[in-house]
C-alpha positions as CSV (number, residue, x, y, z in Angstrom):
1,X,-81.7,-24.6,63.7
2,X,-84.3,-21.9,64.2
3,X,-85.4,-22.3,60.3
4,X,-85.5,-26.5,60.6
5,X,-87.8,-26.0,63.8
6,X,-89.8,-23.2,61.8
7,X,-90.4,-26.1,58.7
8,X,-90.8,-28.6,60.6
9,X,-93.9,-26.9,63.0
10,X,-95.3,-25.7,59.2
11,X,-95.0,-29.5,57.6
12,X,-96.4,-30.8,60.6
13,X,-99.0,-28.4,61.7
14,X,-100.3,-28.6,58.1
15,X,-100.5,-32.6,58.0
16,X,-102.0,-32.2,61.8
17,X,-104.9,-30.2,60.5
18,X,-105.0,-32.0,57.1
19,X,-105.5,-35.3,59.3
20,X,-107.9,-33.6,61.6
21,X,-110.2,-32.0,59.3
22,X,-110.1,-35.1,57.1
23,X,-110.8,-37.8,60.1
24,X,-114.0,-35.1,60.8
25,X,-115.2,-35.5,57.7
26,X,-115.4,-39.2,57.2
27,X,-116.2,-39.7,60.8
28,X,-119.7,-37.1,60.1
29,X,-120.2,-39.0,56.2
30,X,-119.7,-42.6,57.8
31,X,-122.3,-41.8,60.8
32,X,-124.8,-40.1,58.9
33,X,-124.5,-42.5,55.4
34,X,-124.7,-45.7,58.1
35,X,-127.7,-44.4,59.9
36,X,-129.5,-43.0,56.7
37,X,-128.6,-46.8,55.2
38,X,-129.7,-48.7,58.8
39,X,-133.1,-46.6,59.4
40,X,-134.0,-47.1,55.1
41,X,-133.2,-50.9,56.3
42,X,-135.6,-51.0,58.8
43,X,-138.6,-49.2,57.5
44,X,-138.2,-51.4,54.8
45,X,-138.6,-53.9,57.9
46,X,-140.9,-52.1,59.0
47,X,-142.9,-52.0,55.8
48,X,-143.1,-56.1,55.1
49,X,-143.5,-56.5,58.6
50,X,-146.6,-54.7,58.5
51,X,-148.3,-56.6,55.6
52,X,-147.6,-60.4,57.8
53,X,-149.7,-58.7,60.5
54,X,-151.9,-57.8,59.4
55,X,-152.1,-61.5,57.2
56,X,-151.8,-62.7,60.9
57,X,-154.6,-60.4,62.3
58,X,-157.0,-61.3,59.0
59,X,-156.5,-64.9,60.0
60,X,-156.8,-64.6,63.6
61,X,-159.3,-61.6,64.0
62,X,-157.4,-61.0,67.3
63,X,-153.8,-60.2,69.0
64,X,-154.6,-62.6,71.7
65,X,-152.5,-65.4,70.9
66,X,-149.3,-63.1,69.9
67,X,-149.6,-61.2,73.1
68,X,-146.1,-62.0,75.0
69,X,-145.7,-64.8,72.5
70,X,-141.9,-63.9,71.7
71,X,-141.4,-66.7,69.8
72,X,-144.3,-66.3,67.4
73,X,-143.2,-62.6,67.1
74,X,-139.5,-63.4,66.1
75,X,-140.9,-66.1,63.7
76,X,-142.9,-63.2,62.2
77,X,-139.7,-61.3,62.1
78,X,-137.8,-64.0,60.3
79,X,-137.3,-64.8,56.5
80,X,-139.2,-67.7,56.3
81,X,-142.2,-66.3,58.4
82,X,-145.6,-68.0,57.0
83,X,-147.6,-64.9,55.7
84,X,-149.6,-66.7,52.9
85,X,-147.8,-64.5,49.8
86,X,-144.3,-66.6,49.7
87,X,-145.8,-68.7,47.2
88,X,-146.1,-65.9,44.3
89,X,-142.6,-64.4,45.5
90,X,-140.1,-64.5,42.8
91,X,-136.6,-65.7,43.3
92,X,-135.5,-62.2,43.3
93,X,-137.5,-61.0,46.1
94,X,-137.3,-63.9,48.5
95,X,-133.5,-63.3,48.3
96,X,-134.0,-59.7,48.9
97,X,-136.4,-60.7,52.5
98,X,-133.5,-63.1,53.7
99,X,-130.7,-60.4,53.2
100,X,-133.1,-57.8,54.7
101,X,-134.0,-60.4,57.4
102,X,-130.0,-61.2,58.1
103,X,-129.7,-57.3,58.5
104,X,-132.4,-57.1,61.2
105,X,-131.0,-60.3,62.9
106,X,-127.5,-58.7,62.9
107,X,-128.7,-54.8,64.1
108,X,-131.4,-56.9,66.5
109,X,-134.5,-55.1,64.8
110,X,-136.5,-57.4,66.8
111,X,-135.8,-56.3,70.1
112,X,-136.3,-52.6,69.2
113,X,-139.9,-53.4,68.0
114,X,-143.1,-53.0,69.3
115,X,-146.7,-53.9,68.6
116,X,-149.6,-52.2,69.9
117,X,-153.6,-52.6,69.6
118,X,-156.2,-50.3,68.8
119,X,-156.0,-48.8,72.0
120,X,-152.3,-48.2,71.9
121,X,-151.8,-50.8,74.7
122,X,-148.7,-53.1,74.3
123,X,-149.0,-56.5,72.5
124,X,-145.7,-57.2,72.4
125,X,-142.3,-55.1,73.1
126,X,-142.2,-52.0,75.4
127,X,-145.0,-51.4,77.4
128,X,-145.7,-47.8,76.5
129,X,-145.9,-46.8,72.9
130,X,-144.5,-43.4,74.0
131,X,-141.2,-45.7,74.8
132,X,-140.7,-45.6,71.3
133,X,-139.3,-42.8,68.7
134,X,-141.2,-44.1,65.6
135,X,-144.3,-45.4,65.1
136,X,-146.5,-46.2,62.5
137,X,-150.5,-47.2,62.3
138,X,-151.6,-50.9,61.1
139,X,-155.0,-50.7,58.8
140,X,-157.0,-53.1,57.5
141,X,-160.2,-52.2,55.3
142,X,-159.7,-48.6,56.6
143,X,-159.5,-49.1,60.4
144,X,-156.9,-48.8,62.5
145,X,-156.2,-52.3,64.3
146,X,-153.1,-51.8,65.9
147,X,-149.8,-49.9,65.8
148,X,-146.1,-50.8,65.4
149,X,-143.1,-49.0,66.8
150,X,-139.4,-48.7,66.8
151,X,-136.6,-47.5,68.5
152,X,-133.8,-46.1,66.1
153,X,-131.0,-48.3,65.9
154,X,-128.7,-45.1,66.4
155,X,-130.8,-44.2,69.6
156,X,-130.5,-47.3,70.9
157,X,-128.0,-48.1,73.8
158,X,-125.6,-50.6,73.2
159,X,-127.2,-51.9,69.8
160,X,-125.2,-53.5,67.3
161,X,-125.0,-50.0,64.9
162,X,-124.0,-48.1,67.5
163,X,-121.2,-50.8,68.7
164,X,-120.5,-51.1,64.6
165,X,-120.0,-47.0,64.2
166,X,-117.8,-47.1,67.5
167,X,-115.6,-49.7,65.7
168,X,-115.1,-47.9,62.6
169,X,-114.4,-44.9,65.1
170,X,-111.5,-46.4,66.9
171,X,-110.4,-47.9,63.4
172,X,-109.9,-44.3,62.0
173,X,-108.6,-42.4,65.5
174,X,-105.9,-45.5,65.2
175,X,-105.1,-44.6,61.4
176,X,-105.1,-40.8,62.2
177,X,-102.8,-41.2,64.6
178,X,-100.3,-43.4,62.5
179,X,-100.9,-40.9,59.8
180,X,-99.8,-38.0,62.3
181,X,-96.6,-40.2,63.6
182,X,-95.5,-40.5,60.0
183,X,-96.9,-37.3,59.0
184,X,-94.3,-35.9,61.7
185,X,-91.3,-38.5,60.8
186,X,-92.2,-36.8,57.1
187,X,-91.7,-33.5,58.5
188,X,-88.5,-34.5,60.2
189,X,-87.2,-35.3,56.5
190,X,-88.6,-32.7,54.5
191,X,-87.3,-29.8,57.1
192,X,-84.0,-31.5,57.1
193,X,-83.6,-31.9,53.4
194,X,-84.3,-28.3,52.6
195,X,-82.3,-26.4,55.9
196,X,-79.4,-28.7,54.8
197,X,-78.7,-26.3,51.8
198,X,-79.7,-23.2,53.8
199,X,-77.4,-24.5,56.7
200,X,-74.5,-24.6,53.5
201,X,-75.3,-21.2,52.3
202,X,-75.3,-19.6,55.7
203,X,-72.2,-21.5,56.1
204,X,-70.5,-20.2,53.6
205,X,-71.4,-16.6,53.6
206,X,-69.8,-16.6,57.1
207,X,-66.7,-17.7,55.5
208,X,-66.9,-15.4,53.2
209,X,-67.1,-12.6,55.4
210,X,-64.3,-13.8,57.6
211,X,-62.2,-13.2,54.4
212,X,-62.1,-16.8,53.2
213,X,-62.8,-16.0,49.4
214,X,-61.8,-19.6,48.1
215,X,-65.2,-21.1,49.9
216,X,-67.5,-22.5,47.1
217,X,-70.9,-23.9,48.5
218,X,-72.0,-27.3,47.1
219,X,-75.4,-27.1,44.7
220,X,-77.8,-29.8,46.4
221,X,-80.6,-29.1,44.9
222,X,-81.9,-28.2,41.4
223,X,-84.2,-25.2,42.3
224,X,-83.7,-21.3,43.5
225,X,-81.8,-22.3,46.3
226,X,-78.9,-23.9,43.7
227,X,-79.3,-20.9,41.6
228,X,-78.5,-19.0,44.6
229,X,-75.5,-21.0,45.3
230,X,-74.5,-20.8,42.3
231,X,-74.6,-16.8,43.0
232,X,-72.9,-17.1,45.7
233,X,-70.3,-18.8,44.4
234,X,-70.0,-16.3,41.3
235,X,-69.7,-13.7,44.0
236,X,-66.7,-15.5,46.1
237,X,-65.0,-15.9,42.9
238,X,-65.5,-12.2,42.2
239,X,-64.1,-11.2,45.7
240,X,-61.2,-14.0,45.6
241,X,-60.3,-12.2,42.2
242,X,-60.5,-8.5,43.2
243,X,-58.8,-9.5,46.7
244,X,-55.7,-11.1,44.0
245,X,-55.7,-7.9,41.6
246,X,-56.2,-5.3,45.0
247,X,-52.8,-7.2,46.0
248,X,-51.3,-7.1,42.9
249,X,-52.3,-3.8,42.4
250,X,-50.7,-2.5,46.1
251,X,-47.3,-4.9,45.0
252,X,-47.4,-2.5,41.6
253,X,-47.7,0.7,42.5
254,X,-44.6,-0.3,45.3
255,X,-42.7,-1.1,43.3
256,X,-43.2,1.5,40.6
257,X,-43.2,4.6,43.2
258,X,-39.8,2.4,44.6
259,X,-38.0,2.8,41.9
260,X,-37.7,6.2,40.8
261,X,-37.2,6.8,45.0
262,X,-34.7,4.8,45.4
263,X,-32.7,6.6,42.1
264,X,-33.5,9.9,43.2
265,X,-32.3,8.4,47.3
266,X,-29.2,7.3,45.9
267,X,-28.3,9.8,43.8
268,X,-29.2,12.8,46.5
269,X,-26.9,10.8,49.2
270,X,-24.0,10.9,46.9
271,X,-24.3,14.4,46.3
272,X,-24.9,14.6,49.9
273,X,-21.5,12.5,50.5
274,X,-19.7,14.5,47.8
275,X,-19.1,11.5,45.1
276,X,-21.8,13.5,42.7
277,X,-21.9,17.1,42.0
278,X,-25.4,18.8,41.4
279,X,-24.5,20.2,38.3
280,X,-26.9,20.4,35.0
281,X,-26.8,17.1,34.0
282,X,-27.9,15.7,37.7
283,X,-30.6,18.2,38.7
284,X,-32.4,16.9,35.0
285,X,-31.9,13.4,36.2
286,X,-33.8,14.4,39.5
287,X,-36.5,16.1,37.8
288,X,-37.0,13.1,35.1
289,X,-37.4,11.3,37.9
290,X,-40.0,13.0,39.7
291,X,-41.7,13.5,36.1
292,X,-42.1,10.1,35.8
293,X,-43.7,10.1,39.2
294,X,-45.4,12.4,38.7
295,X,-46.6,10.7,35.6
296,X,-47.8,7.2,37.3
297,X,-49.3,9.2,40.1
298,X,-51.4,11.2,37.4
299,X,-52.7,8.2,35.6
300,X,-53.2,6.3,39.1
301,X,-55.6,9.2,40.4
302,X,-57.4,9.3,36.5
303,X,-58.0,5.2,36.8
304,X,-58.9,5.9,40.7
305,X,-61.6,8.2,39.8
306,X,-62.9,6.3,37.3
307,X,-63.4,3.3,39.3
308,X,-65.1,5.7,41.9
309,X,-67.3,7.2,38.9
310,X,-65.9,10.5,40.5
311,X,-64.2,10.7,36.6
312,X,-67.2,13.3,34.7
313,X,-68.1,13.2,31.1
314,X,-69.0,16.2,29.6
315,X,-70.0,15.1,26.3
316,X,-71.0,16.9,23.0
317,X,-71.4,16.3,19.1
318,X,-67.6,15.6,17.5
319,X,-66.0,14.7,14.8
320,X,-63.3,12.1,16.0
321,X,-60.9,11.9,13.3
322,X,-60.6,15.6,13.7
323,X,-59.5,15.2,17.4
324,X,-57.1,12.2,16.2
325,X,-55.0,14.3,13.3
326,X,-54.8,17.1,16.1
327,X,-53.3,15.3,18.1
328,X,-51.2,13.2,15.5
329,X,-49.9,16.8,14.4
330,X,-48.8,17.7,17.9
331,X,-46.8,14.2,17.8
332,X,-45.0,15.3,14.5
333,X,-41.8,16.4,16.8
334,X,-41.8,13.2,18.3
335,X,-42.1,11.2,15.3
336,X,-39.8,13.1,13.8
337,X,-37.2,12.1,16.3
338,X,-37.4,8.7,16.4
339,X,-37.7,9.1,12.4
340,X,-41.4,7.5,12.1
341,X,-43.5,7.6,8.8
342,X,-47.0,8.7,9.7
343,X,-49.5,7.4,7.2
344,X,-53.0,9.6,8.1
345,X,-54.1,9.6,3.9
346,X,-56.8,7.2,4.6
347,X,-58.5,9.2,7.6
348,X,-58.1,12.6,5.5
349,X,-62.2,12.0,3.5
350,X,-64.1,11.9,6.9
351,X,-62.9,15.0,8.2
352,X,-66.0,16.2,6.1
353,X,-68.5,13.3,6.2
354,X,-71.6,14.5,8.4
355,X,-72.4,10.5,9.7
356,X,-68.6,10.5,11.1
357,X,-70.0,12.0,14.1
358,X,-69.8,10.7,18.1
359,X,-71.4,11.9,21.1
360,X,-68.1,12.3,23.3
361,X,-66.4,14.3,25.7
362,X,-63.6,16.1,23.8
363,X,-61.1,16.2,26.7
364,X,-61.2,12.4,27.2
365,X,-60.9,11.2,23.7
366,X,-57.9,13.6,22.9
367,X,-55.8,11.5,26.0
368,X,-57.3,8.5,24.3
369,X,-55.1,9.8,21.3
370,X,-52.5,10.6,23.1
371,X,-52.2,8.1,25.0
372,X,-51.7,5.7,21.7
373,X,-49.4,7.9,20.1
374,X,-47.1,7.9,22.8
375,X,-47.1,4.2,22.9
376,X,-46.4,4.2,19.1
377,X,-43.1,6.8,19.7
378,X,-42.0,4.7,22.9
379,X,-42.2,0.9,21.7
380,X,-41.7,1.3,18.2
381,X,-38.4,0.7,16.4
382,X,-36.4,3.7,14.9
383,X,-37.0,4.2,10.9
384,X,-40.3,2.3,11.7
385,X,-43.7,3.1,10.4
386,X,-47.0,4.1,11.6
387,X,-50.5,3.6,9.9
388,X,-53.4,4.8,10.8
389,X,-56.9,4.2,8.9
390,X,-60.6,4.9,9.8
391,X,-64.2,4.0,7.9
392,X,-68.1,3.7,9.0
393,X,-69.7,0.4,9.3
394,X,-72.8,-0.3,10.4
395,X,-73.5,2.8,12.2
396,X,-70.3,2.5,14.2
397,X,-66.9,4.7,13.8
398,X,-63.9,2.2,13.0
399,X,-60.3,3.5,14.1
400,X,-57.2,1.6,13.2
401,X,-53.8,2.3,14.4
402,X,-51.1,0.4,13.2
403,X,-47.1,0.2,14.2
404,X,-44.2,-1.6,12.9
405,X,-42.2,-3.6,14.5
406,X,-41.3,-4.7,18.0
407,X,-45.0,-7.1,17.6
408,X,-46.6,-8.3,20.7
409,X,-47.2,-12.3,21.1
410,X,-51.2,-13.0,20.3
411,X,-51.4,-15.0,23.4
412,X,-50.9,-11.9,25.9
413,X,-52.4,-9.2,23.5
414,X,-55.7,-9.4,25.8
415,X,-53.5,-8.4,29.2
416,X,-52.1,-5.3,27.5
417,X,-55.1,-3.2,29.4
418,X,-54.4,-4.7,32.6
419,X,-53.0,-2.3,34.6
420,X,-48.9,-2.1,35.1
421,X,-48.7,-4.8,32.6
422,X,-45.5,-4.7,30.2
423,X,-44.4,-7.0,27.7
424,X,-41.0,-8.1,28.0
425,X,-38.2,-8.0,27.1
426,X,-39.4,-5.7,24.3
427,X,-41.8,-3.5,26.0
428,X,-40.6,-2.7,29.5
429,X,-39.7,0.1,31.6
430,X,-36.8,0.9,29.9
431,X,-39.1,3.0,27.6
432,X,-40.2,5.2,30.2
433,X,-43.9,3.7,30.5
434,X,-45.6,3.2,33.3
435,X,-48.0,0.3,32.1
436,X,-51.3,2.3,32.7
437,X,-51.9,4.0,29.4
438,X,-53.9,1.3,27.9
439,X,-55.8,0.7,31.1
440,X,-56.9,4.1,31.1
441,X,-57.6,3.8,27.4
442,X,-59.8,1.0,28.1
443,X,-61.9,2.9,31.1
444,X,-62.3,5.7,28.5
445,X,-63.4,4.0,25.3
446,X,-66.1,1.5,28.0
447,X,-67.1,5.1,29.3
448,X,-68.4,6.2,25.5
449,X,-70.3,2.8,24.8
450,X,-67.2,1.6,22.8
451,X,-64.9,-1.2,22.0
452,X,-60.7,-1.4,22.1
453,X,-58.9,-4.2,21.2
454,X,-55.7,-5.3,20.1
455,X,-54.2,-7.2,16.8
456,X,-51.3,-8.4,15.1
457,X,-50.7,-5.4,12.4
458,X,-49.7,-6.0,8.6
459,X,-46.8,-3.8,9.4
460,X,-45.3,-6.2,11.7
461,X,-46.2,-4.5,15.2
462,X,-49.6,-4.0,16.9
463,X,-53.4,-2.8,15.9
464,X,-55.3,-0.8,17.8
465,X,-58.6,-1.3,16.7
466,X,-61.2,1.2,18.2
467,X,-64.8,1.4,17.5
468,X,-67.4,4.2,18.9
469,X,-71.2,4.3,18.4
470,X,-72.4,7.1,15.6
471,X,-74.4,9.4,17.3
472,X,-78.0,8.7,15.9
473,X,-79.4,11.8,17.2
474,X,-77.1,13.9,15.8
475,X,-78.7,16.6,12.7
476,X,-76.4,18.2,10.7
């Protein structure tokens, strides 16, 4: 709730001062552009007013019969005042004198007026001259006869401009503060509508960290905020997945550790008991069992270390075919055993060819190797037949490695690098494996910028199709 009340005093302290400032504004343009208009207005007034005077003092040669005549005055003020030029007026400018004689009567020029004599005493209106803020001087043939003063309409108290401006005042102050109401009803809205996916991200993050990983937070919006949902979302599925393999992967090493313990258990009780005897034949059953504990523990700590990035690289220049007939040499027991046909003709030309070079840590790619090979003398049939070819393409070292018959179903070739993952019922532990080879094959090829992946092989059993990147920097 903290962040609604922090968006809601920003929406609404911005439309407060938006209001405010914009309220001050028009209030200062509408006072000054009314005034400037009203005071033009009446020295315009001021101005025609001046030539009927004087028309009235040519006639009369005298104020004496205007003085305190109010009547005769407001007649003078009026549109249809007698000053002896209405005659030759055009259409245009008597209309002009009524509307400018309609403004006076509505702002009460009139009673703000004042005419004095020579001597500056009053004719008609206040009785000082000083009484006024404006005045002007009436000649006629040069010489002053009289002057004529006014009392800004804006200075005025309680004149119609002033009540008019006082009007418009209250008009806008009523406005501004609708504006404000709905400027703060608007704020309500807009700090609700964008804390309501906040509140669902925060919402869900705490679920997350109580363990819930299956949470997934609704997308409400189409900006950042639903990218970031979206990310959050990507991240609970993440967790929710590593959670399910962490599981699987505490359920598998059980029960692969379990199994071997519980032989070696059983068969030490009955020697124990006296139904075995501990002769040859037993104590090599013991120790293949511990061997193949020994075994899974080894490849564990190798994947373990890797995921950790505790597993080093010390990589140099190679030749990687030279490493893979090594190693298919040391197999040649093996193979020979099982009676397996090892086809390496095809690899034989790049023992020599200077491009079929990798920047790899020797070590690592030789278990790569053997890793495969062993996989090849475990699950492939007796009498059976094992290819293996390599060529350069594109800058990139191509390794195939091809086995007859048992195949593996295309639909489950992909989870043969998931780790304690057999194939049954032709692949399983029956062949002594412990399901983390490939795994670790995998962790080792990603670790030199490579690729592994898996095929159906034209001898009827699997491909193993490696690729590593040439080493461009490499000068023979």
């Amino acid at each position: 709730m903290k962040l609604f009340y922090k968006f809601f005093f920003v929406f609404f302290l911005t439309s407060f001062i938006a209001v405010s400032l914009m309220l001050v504004l028009i209030t200062i343009n509408l006072s000054t552009s009314f005034n400037d208009f009203v005071n033009e207005a009446e020295h315009k007034k001021i101005a025609d007013l001046k030539s009927r005077i004087i028309a009235y003092y040519q006639e009369n040669d005298s104020w004496d019969e205007l003085k305190g005549n109010e009547p005769l005055w407001k007649a003078m003020l009026g549109p249809k005042a007698k000053n002896g030029n209405n005659k030759s007026q055009s259409k245009d400018d008597i209309e002009a004198d009524d509307s400018l004689s309609a403004l006076s009567n509505l702002l009460q020029t009139q009673q703000r007026l004042s005419l004095y004599d020579v001597d500056k005493k009053v004719v008609i209106g206040k009785p000082l001259i000083t009484d006024n803020s404006y005045s002007e001087v009436i000649e006629l043939n040069g010489q002053t006869i009289g002057w004529i003063s006014l009392i800004p309409s804006e200075l005025a108290k309680g004149s119609p401009g002033s009540q008019f401006l006082a009007q418009q005042y209250k008009s806008y102050y009523v406005i501004a503060l609708i504006v404000i109401v709905l400027s703060l009803f608007t704020a309500w809205l807009f700090s609700r509508h964008l804390v309501a996916p906040i509140s669902s991200l925060i919402e869900g993050t705490y679920t997350l960290i109580r363990g819930n990983y299956r949470i997934r937070i609704e997308k409400k919006t189409n900006d950042e905020l639903a990218l970031l949902s979206e990310n959050v979302n990507v991240l609970a599925d993440t967790l929710d997945k590593n959670q399910h393999s962490r599981f699987k992967w505490m359920s598998d090493v059980t029960h692969e550790l379990k199994t071997p313990l519980t032989v070696l258990r059983g068969q030490l009780i009955g020697v124990q008991d006296g139904i075995f005897v501990a002769d040859e034949q037993r104590v090599q059953l013991f120790i293949d069992q511990i061997d193949s504990m020994s075994h899974i523990v080894n490849d564990l700590y190798q994947l373990s270390i890797t995921d950790v990035g505790g597993l080093t690289y010390k990589k140099e220049s190679l030749n990687p075919i030279q490493i893979l007939l090594q190693v298919a040499d040391s197999f040649t027991a093996q193979f020979s055993q099982k009676e397996l046909r090892v086809d390496c003709s095809q690899v034989a030309q790049l023992m020599a060819d200077k491009k079929c070079i990798v920047l790899a840590d020797k070590d690592r790619i030789r278990q790569l190797f053997v890793n495969l090979f062993e996989n090849c003398c475990r699950y492939t049939d007796a009498l059976g037949q094992i290819q293996i070819s390599a060529q350069i393409i594109a800058k990139q070292v191509h390794i195939q490695i091809q086995d007859s018959a048992p195949g593996v179903p295309v639909n489950i070739q992909d989870k043969l690098f998931e780790r304690f993952y057999r194939v049954e019922p032709s692949r399983n532990r029956g062949y002594g494996g412990s399901g983390l080879g490939l795994a670790l094959c995998k962790q080792i090829i990603e670790a030199h910028q490579g690729t592994i992946t898996t095929a159906e092989s034209s001898l009827g059993g699997l491909s193993i199709n490696i690729t590593l990147p040439e080493h461009r920097n490499y000068r023979p």
